[in-house]
Legacy VTK file of the C-alpha trace (Angstrom):
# vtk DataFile Version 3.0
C-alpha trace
ASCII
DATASET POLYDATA
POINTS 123 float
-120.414 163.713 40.398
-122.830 162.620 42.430
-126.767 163.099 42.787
-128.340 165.541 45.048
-130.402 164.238 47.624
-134.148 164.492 46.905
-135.972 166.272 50.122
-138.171 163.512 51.684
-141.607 165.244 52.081
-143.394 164.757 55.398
-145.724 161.809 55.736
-149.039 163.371 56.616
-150.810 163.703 60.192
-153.314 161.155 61.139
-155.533 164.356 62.250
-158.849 162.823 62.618
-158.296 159.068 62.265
-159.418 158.499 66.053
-162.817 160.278 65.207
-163.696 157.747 62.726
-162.658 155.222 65.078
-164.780 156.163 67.703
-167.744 156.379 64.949
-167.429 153.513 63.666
-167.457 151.591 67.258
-170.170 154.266 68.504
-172.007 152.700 65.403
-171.180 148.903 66.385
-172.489 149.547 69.782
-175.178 150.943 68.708
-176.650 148.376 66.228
-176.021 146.043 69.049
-177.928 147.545 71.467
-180.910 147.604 69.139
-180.416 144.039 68.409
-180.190 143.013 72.020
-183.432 145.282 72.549
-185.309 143.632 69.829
-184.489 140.250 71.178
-185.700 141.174 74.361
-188.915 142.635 72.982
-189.863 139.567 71.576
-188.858 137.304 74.003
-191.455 139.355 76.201
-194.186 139.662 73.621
-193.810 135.774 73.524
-194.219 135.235 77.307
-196.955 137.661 76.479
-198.715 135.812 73.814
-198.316 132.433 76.151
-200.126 134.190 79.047
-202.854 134.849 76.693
-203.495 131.435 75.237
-203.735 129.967 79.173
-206.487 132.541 80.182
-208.250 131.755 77.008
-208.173 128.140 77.588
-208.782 128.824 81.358
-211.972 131.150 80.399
-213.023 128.512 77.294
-213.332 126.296 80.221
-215.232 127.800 83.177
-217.693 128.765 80.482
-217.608 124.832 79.801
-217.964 123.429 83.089
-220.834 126.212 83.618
-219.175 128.265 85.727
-219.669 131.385 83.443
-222.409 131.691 80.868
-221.661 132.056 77.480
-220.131 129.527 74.745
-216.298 128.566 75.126
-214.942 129.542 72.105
-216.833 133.478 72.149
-215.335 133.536 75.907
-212.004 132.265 74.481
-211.716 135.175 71.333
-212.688 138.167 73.696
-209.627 137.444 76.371
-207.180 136.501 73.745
-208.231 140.119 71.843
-207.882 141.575 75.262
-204.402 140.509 75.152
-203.897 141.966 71.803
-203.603 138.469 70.138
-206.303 136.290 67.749
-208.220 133.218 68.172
-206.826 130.649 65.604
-208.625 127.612 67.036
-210.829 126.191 69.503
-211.790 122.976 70.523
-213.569 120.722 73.246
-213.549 117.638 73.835
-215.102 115.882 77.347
-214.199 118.369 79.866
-211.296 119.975 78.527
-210.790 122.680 75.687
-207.700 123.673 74.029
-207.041 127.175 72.049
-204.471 128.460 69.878
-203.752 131.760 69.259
-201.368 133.796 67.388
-199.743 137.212 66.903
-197.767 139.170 64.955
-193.644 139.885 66.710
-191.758 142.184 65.104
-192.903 141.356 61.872
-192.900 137.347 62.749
-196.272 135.347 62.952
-196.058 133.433 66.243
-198.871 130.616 67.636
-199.064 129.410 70.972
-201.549 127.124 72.424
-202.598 125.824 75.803
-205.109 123.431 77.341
-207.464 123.606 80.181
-209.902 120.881 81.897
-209.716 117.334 83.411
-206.337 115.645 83.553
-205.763 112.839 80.878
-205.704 109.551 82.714
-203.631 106.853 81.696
-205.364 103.553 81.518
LINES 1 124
123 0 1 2 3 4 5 6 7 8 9 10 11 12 13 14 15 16 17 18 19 20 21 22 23 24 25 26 27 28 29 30 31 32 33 34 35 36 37 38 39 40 41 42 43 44 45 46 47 48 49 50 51 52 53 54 55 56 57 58 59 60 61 62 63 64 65 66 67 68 69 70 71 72 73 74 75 76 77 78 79 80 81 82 83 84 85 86 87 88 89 90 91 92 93 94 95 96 97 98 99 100 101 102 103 104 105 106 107 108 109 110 111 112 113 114 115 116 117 118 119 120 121 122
């Protein structure tokens, strides 16, 4: 006597299974993208933020050489909050004045500073 054969039942279709594929990469594409577009934003808004400390420094020191009226430090704070960043510090010394300022990027407190006057010489 032997033993009937059991029917093997159909595996089942893979209906669908290159939808959720193409979401999932869709969705890896996409977070990328956003990262590589947040990098780039604050890569900018630091090149940004280093343009503003030089024309601080530069307008610290035409006020300080006489050039402009005023006192170097006010002259400093209004073009570095016309850039949209703050005056953290500013100093003179001789003919030269150096500023930092700083700014908020994407959440991130950045500083950048910059000089401008007479060279240092070496002696």
């Amino acid at each position: 006597m032997s033993i009937p054969a059991r029917p093997v039942a159909p595996a089942p279709p893979d209906h669908g299974a290159g939808t959720v594929l193409i979401v999932g990469l869709v969705a890896v594409l996409l977070a990328a993208g956003l990262a590589l577009v947040g990098a780039g934003v604050a890569l900018a808004r630091g090149q940004q933020l280093s343009a503003a400390a030089d024309a601080a420094a530069l307008a610290a020191g035409d006020v300080l050489l006489g050039w402009v009226p005023g006192e170097p430090c006010a002259a400093a704070a209004r073009v570095a909050a016309a850039h949209s960043a703050r005056l953290l510090d500013c100093s003179s010394e001789g003919l030269a004045v150096t500023v930092r300022v700083g700014a908020s990027i994407l959440g991130i407190a950045v500083e950048r500073s910059a000089r401008a006057g007479a060279a240092d010489l070496a002696e």
